[in-house]
C-alpha positions in Angstrom: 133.4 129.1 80.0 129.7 128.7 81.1 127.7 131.6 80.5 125.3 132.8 83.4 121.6 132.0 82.7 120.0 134.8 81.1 116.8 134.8 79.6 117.2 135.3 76.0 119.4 132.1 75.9 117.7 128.5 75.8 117.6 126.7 78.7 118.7 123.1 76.5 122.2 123.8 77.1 121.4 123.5 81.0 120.4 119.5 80.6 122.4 117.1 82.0 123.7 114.6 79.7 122.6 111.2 79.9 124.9 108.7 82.2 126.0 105.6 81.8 122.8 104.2 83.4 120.6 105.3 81.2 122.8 104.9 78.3 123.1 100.7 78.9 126.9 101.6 78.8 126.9 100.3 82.9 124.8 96.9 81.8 127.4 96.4 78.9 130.3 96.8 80.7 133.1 93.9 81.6 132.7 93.9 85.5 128.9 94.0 85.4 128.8 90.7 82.9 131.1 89.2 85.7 129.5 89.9 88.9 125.5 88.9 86.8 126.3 85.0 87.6 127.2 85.6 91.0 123.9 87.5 92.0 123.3 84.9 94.8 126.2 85.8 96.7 124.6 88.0 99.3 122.3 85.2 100.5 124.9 83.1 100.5 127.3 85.2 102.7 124.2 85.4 105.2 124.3 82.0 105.6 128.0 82.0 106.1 129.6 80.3 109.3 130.6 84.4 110.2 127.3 85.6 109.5 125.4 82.6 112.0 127.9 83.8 114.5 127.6 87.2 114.2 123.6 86.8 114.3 123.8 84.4 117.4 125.7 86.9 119.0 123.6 89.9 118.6 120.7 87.5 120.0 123.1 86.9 123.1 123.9 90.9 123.5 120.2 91.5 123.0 119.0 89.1 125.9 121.9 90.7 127.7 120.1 94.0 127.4 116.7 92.7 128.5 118.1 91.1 131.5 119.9 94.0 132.7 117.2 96.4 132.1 114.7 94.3 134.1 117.0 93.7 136.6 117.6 97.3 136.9 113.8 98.0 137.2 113.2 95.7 140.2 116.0 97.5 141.8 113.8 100.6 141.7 111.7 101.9 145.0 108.8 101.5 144.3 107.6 104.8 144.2 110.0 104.8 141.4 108.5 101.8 139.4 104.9 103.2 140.3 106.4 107.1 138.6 108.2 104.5 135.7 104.9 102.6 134.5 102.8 105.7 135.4 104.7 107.7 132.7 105.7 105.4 130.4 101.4 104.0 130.3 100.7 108.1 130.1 102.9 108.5 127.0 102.3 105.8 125.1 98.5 105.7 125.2 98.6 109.3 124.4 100.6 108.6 121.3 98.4 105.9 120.3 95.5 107.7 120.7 96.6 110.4 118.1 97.6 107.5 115.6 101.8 108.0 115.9 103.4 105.4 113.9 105.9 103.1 115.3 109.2 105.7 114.9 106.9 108.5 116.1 105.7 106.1 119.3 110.0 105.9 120.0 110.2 110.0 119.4 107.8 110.7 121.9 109.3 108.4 124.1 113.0 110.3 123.7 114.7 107.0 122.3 114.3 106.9 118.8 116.3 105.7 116.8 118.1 103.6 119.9 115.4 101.7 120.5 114.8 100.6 117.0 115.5 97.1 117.9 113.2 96.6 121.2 110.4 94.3 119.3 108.6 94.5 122.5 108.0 98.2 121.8 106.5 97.5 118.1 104.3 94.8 119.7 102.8 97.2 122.2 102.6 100.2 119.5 100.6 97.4 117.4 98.2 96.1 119.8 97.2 100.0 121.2 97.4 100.8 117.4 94.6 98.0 116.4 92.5 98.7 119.8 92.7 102.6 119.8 91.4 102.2 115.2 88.7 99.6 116.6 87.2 102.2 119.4 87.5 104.9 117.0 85.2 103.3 114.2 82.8 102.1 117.4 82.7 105.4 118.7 81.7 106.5 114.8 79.4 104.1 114.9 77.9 105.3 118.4 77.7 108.7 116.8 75.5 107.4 113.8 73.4 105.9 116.3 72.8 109.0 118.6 72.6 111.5 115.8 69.4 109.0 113.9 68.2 109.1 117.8 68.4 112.9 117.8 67.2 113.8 114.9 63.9 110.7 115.5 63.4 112.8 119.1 63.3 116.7 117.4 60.5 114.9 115.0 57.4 115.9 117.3 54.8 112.9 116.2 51.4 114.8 114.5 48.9 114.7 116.9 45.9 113.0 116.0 44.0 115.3 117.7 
């Protein structure tokens, strides 16, 4: 029976003992020592005929998606496409503005984590990302410029007079 902790006993008795990680008893063990020649299986079963399958049909159902989507966007009005890219450009510059990262740009945009695998997405969020970093250190560097040109204008030139 396990005492409550009080403070007069000595906390030792509280540490877990070791396991069998740290112990080398898992590295030692019969099942390990078979499955260490076979640690290029998992490559191997990516390249099997299931897995090239399975991959080319993911590709399919993914260009499935893309085509339906776009289809689905020229059957807007097009007051509705004009509200679509209106919001969509609104919220993702915003985001990008304030430096979200590629999960927060899908957040923001109510479709994270569906929309984990629309690479189109993570090429936008990389392209604002670079731009929107590049006209920050230019507008840092158009600061340093004004503030020498402010500071060279309060500088009232001695009159030789």
């Amino acid at each position: 029976m396990t005492k409550p902790f009080g403070f007069n006993e000595p906390a030792s008795q509280y540490i877990p003992k070791p396991n069998a990680v740290s112990t080398g008893e898992l590295t030692d063990s019969e099942k390990f020592q078979e499955e260490l020649p076979k640690k290029n299986t998992l490559l191997e079963s990516l390249n099997s005929p299931e897995m090239v399958k399975m991959r080319e049909d993911l590709a399919d159902a993914h260009q499935k998606s893309i085509e339906a989507s776009v289809g689905w966007y020229h059957m807007l009005s097009s007051e509705d496409k004009y509200k679509a890219v209106e919001a969509f450009c609104y919220i993702i510059c915003k985001a990008e503005k304030e430096g979200t990262s590629h999960r927060g740009l899908m957040s923001v945009l109510g479709v994270y984590p569906e929309a984990f695998w629309i690479d189109d997405l993570m090429t936008i969020h990389n392209a604002l990302y670079t731009e929107y970093q590049e006209q920050d250190s230019r507008n840092w560097e158009d600061e340093k410029t004004l503030t020498k040109l402010a500071q060279d204008s309060t500088q009232m030139p001695s009159d030789p007079i």
